[in-house]
Steps between C-alpha positions, in 0.01 A plus 500: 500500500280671747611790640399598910260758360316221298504256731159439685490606873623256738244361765714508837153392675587131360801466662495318837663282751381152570555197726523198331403150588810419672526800717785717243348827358540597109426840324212516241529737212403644195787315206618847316717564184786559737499124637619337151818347669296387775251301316784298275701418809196404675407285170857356487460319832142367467517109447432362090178322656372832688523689128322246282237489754466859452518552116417114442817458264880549558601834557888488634519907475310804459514712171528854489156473377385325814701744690335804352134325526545411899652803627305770288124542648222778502397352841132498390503249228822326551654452853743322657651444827802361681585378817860559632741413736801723561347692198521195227203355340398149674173505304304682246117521398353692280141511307369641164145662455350305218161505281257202471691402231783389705701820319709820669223731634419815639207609800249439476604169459492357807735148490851416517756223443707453795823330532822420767828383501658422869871443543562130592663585813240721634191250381313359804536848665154656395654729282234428204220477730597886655577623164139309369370752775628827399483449146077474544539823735657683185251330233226572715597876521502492108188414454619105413209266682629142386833319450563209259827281506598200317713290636651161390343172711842395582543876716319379809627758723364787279169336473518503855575860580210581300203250640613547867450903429151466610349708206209364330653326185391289184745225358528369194779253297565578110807391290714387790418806704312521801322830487407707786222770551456710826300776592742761714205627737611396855232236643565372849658232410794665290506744853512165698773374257714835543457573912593104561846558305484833654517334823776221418763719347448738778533271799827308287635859467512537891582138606808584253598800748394305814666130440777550332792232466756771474545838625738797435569758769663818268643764763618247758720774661885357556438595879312353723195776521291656231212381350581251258737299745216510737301362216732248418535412905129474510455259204776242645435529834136405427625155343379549122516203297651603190799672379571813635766736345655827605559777246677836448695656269721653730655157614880415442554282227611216700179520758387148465250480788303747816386373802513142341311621196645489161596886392525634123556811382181461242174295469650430149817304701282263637509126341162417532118664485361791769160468528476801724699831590473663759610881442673688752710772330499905445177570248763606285640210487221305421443545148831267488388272701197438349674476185715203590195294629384558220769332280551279711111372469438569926119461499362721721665827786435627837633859462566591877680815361292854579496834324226454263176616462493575873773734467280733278453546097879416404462186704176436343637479166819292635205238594319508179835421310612214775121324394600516119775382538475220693156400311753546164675162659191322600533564865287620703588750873368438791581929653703691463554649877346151623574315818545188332326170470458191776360128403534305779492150343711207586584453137601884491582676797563839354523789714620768200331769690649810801320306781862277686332226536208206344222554634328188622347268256039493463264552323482917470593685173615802561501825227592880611608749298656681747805377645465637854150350522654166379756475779237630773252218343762200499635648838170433631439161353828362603527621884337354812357697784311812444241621291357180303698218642602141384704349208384615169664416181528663116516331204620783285562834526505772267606860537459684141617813584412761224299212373627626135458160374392172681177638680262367779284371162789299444532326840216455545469307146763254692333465799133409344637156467846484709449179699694632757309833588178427668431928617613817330562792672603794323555908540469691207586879528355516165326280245649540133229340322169511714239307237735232456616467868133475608449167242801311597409600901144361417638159369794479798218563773263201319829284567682679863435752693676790383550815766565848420649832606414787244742827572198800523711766394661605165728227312871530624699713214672149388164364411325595140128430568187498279296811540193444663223733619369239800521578837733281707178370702331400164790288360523332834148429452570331133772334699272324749280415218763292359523322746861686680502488902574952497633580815632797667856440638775238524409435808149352391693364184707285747180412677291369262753313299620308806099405580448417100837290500457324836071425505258362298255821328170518740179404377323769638529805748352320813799521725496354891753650717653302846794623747585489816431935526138602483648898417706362202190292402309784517713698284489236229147484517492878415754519227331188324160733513698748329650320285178380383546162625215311679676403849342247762502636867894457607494187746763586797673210607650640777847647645502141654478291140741225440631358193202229520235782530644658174504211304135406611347851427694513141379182424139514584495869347631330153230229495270721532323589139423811609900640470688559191794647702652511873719758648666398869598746686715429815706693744756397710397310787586436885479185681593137541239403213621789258665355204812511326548666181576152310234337661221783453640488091484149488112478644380779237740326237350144539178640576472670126640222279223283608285750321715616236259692291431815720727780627686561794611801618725612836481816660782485793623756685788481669613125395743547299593156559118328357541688189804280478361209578231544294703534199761276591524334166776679217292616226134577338533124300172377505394237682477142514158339389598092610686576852310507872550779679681382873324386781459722769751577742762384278764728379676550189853625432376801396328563809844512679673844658851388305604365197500720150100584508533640847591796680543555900310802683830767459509481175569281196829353383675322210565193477763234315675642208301847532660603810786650394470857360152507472321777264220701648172579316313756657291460790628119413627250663891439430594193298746396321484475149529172380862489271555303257701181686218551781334172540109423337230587671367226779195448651431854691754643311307898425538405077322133599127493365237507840472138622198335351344470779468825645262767515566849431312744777564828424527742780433885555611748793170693454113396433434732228817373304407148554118594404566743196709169365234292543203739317726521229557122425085501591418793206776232268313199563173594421662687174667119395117367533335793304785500223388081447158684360611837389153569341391625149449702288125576388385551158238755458291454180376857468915655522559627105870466492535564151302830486684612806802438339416681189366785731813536652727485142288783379518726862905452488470639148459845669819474696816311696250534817182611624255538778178403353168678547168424669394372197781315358531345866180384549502353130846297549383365841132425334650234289605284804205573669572733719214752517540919604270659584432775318633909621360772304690853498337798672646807452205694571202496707246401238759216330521336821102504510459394188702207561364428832176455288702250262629263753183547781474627820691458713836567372833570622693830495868474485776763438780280280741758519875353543535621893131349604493206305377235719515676797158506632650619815541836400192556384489473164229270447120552565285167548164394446389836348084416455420768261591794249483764865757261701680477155544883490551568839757215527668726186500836668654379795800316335557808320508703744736266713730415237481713225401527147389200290750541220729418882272235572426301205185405689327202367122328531487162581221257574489337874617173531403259794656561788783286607866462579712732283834330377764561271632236214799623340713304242894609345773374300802548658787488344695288666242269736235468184085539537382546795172497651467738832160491733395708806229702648458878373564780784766617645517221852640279202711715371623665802562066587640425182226218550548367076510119436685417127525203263624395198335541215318287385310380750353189583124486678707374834715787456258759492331341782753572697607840389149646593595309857842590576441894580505565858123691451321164325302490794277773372423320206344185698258641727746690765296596800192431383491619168390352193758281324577623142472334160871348491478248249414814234796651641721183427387493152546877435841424624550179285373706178691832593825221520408343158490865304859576603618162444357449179595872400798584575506867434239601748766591702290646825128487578332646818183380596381712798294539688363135412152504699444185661186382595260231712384404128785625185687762463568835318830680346435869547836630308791340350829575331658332250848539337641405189841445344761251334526245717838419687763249340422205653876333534313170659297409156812532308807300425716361801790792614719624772433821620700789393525768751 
């Protein structure tokens, strides 16, 4: 029997947590000597047809022999893995190394046999397409490039797991057997395959926490008070359709029901399944909890609780044991310390969350991870009056707290295809997993518009974050890339989602602006300049302009092909022809649907009472495509000062069933919550989807607001057309990837990390083409004129030395020296300013044409992945942080724009007079500088600077390149949760 000592060393990097196809979790591991009881009680409950399709005979029970064989690996040659639940085997896989002979083998062989065995309960779950994963992770690590299986014909789901892998595979049928061949190199299919299941199991694993048909309240307090009664007062009150139960161990044993809710002492009392628990007890006390879901086969938690890893490194560890635990079960935890969770649908009407009452049903989905910031956001969504004004609805809401689990990733994996969410608006006080956060954004932003609000300062202490040496500004950069709306505040959050949910995306940024102010035109005029819109001269429809004269100007300015967008301004008004509130809405509102592909924007001041009337319809549902909009000078319902979508001028009041005890949301409007005997919603009831034939004008107390809103959805539209045609990537027939790559291999021989020299620089970068021009060392007088006769008159002299590096501005540089006298003189006098040349390092160098000097700098971060940085050289740029950044790689549109999106690109096309420079050689140096770091992973940094631009090519006077093993890349690699 093996002893510890013998026993080969255990590869904890294997193990990991994964969502499966039907939204549970299970833990993959390495199968060890110890797990002998395991493996026969896992083999005792497989089915007789699950283990003759897997040793193509009967085989009722395991011998010791077997026993021995599948728990005893080196983890090189043999390996196997299990997947478990509650921490028993629900599958097994395992593969052995062997020769061309078919036989046992050893490396360098470079095959394996590979077979599974799945549980019959847990088939249909994705267990052996996870495990078919993570088992050619570990081959791959051991050298193993190719799998072969043999299964029987009859063993269609098998033969499935394998062909729908993606891998490139050969088939063949011998003896009965259908055998299978596949290379384990990931190809873009196989990564196709594995994101796409990805996605599914993901978005299952949050519509399990946010649709539940049965929820658990543990900690509902005996007393009316405390947080879990309030939870459990918040989840009836708001009308949810399923069961609803009320638990704590503290109850008497003859508590049958609270507040009308059934009551038991444990989850494990209650005759029937929990699909979700919502956690509301001591941290201490959680552990138990968590426990008894468990048993009891809850699927998924919202852990309210606090006093985790916000509470400091005790707490920290507290939260690390909570997320193995519950993972253990298969459930998956949406906090802990979270707010809770909203959905808003008619079939759900769950309002498990802190906030007292539903907010109104649309089209918004919601995502904080700070719980403050979530009641401020929904507070500001649900009231009327003030600030951004009109009915807006959510469709879900999320708070994750300490995010220690369920992530914005994982939301956002639900929302991508959530019929029910049209915009996303999220604020993220950190991002967990920036490489991955920026793909799923880039496919959610293809699909809706998806609006941001990045925290700039350090991740709160309950967050674990990916180290990452960007700046803030750069991964906001990466962010826009992808095709996220990055604003600044929750303010502009609000804004822009209520413009993206309510109006059609402009087609361009040609905006015409009409009121009945001339100063409040004016001052939309000027914040469209700066908002680098292109505005049409306001047209003032005077003090005096009725209803009629509103409707006429809005019209005409939305036939006009000219206009992508119109913002009306208007300001109360005095006289006999003035109009009413209603009837000013209803002109602009009948007015727009007649053109319902371009934007319309309000900016009122002072009338409170048109930016009701203007959204006097009950949520963001979108509209109707076969109804009319109303004749003019009709009214609608709607348009009315009482009934349930309307508030008088003191104030606004309940109404029906909501009137008594109504809860208060802050800076909201007080409403009832609706309980559970409260009637359905009717037609204007606040839950009711937006009659279909209204039109959504969003309004905004202030120009800018209304203007910075509208630049944003401008900069999102034209991203949706340029992501249709992202571009290529070019091949370049003279790049020598292979003898790059064996350059590289033998320049890591030397060490973990290094700076290359001049030499081995400008030989790596040769290979892709990208040419340096040559520096020769000058320590003396005479070198430096001897290599001034090398390279030809006239050269360059520049002092490299660390603190005057590139900083022509002090000096250390002399230009356009003509001859061997200049040469010398140009010496003596940097000497005698700066010092002596073992200080300098001075260098000779031959001139280049003269141009615009820029920088091109490329890194792998970490946590965001390659990235490709460009600016001009000097310190203006630097002092401006003036750096545009992309993804690497890069496509020919993307550099495009890169060497356009600086704030100083005017100086490369002819600024003032001066001659354009050479930017299509500047593209491609960017396009191969991108290729080299993608294709080569271990150049870690390179500097290119300063890059010389000029009328006709361009020249690289220095660059710096940096070596090392590159970063795991987690994103290549089997499907896992995150372990923090």
């Amino acid at each position: 029997m093996q002893s510890a000592s013998d026993r080969p060393e255990y590869p904890a990097h294997w193990e990991a947590d994964v969502v499966l196809r039907d939204g549970g979790t299970a833990r993959i591991r390495p199968i060890t000597v110890d797990d002998a009881e395991r493996l026969v009680s896992f083999y005792e409950q497989v089915s007789d047809e699950s283990k003759y399709y897997r040793f193509f005979a009967p085989y009722p029970r395991l011998s010791a022999k077997d026993v021995h064989r599948f728990t005893h690996h080196d983890f090189v040659d043999r390996v196997g893995l299990a997947a478990t639940v509650g921490g028993e085997f629900i599958a097994t896989v395992r593969y052995d190394r062997i020769g061309a002979d078919g036989m046992a083998a050893s490396a360098p062989a470079d095959e394996a046999e590979v077979a599974f065995l799945v549980q019959d309960a847990h088939q249909g779950r994705g267990v052996a397409s996870a495990l078919l994963e993570h088992i050619a992770a570990v081959a791959r690590e051991r050298g193993i490039r190719r799998f072969a299986a043999e299964v029987l014909p009859a063993n269609t789901k098998m033969i499935k797991v394998f062909t729908d892998a993606g891998y490139t595979q050969k088939r063949s049928f011998e003896d009965g057997v259908v055998r299978l061949e596949f290379d384990l190199e990931p190809t873009e299919r196989s990564l196709a395959v594995q994101r796409a299941r990805e996605q599914r199991a993901e978005a299952r694993s949050v519509r399990r926490l946010l649709a539940p048909g049965s929820v658990a309240v543990i900690g509902t307090g005996r007393t009316p008070g405390g947080v879990g009664r309030g939870l459990l007062r918040n989840i009836r009150a708001s009308g949810f359709t399923g069961r609803l139960h009320a638990v704590n161990k503290a109850f008497p044993d003859d508590l049958r029901e609270l507040d009308g809710v059934p009551a038991h002492r444990s989850v494990r009392d209650i005759d029937g399944p929990v699909d979700l628990a919502v956690v509301a007890v001591p941290a201490e006390h959680v552990p138990e909890a968590v426990a008894e879901c468990g048993a009891h086969g809850v699927q998924g938690l919202v852990v309210v609780s606090a006093g985790y890893a916000e509470s400091g490194p005790e707490g920290r560890e507290r939260q690390r044991a909570l997320v193995r635990q519950a993972r253990a079960y298969g459930m998956r935890i949406i906090g802990p310390n979270s707010f809770g969770v909203i959905n808003t649908s008619p079939e759900v009407l769950l309002n498990a969350s802190l906030a007292p009452e539903l907010p109104r049903a649309g089209r918004i989905g919601l995502f904080t991870q700070s719980g403050a910031i979530g009641t401020a956001l929904l507070s500001r969504l649900h009231r009327r009056g003030g600030g951004v004004t009109g009915v807006t609805g959510v469709s879900t809401f999320v708070s994750a707290g300490n995010r220690a689990d369920v992530s914005g990733n994982d939301v956002l994996q639900y929302w991508y295809d959530d019929p029910d969410t049209d915009v996303v608006l999220m604020y993220l006080e950190s991002i967990g997993n920036p490489r991955k956060f920026t793909r799923l954004s880039r496919r959610t932003a293809a699909a809706k518009p998806l609006v941001v609000v990045q925290s700039a300062g350090s991740a709160p202490q309950g967050h674990a974050v990916r180290a990452t040496r960007l700046p803030h500004t750069t991964v906001s950069a990466l962010l826009r890339q992808a095709g996220v709306i990055r604003v600044d505040t929750i303010t502009e959050l609000v804004d822009t989602g209520l413009l993206l949910a309510r109006q059609p995306l402009p087609r361009g940024p040609k905006v015409a602006i009409l009121g009945n102010s001339e100063s409040l035109g004016v001052l939309t005029y000027d914040a469209c300049l700066s908002a680098g819109l292109r505005p049409q001269p306001p047209r003032d429809l005077t003090t005096q302009a009725s209803a009629d004269d509103f409707h006429a100007a809005l019209s005409r300015a939305l036939a006009d092909d000219t206009c992508d967008a119109v913002v009306v301004t208007a300001i109360p008004a005095i006289g006999e022809t003035s109009p009413g509130d209603a009837e000013l809405a209803e002109a602009l509102r009948s007015a727009a649907a007649a053109v319902p592909t371009k934007p319309v924007l309000v900016v009122h001041v002072e009338l409170g009472g048109l930016a009701e009337a203007l959204s006097a319809a009950s949520s963001t549902a979108p509209q109707a495509t076969g109804s009319a909009p109303p004749a003019r000078g009709t009214t609608r319902a709607s348009d009315a000062t009482t009934g349930p979508t309307a508030e008088p001028a003191d104030g606004p009041t309940t109404n029906g069933p909501r009137a008594a005890a109504a809860a208060q949301l802050p800076g909201g409007t007080a409403a009832q919550p609706r309980t559970a005997s409260a009637p359905a919603p009717q037609a204007g009831d606040p839950q009711t989807p937006a009659p279909e034939d209204s039109r959504l004008i969003p309004a905004y107390p202030a120009a800018e607001r209304a203007v910075r809103a509208l630049a944003e959805a401008v900069r999102y539209g034209q991203w949706r057309r340029d992501a249709a045609d992202p571009g290529r990537v070019p091949e370049y027939e003279d790049i020598d990837e292979k003898g790059a790559a064996r350059r590289i291999d033998g320049l890591l021989a030397r060490g973990q990390g290094l700076t290359l020299g001049a030499d081995d620089a400008g030989e790596l970068l040769g290979r892709y083409g990208i040419r340096v021009r040559s520096a020769l060392p000058a320590p003396t007088p005479d070198d430096a004129a001897r290599a001034a006769r090398d390279l030809g008159y006239p050269v360059a002299l520049k002092a490299t030395a660390p603190h005057l590096r590139h900083r022509a501005d002090l000096g250390g540089v002399r230009l356009d020296l003509a001859d061997e006298e200049q040469l010398r003189r140009a010496y003596a006098e940097l000497t005698d300013l700066f010092g002596k040349p073992e200080e300098l390092r001075p260098v000779v160098q031959g001139m280049a044409p003269r141009g615009v000097d820029t920088v091109v700098r490329a890194v792998i971060d970490p946590a965001a992945g390659a990235v490709l940085s460009f600016g001009l050289a000097g310190a203006a740029s630097q002092l401006l942080d003036d750096m545009a950044h992309r993804l690497v790689p890069v496509t020919d549109r993307d550099a495009t724009s890169l060497v356009r999106s600086i704030r100083t690109a005017p100086l490369l096309f002819g600024w003032r007079g001066s001659t354009p420079v050479d930017t299509p050689a500047l593209e491609e140096l960017l396009l191969r500088l991108s290729r080299l770091v993608d294709d080569h992973p271990e150049v870690v940094a390179v500097t290119l600077e300063p890059v010389v631009v000029a009328p006709h090519g361009l020249s690289v006077l220095d660059a710096s390149v940096r070596l090392a093993p590159p970063p795991v890349r987690d994103d290549l690699g089997p499907r896992t949760l995150p372990v923090y």
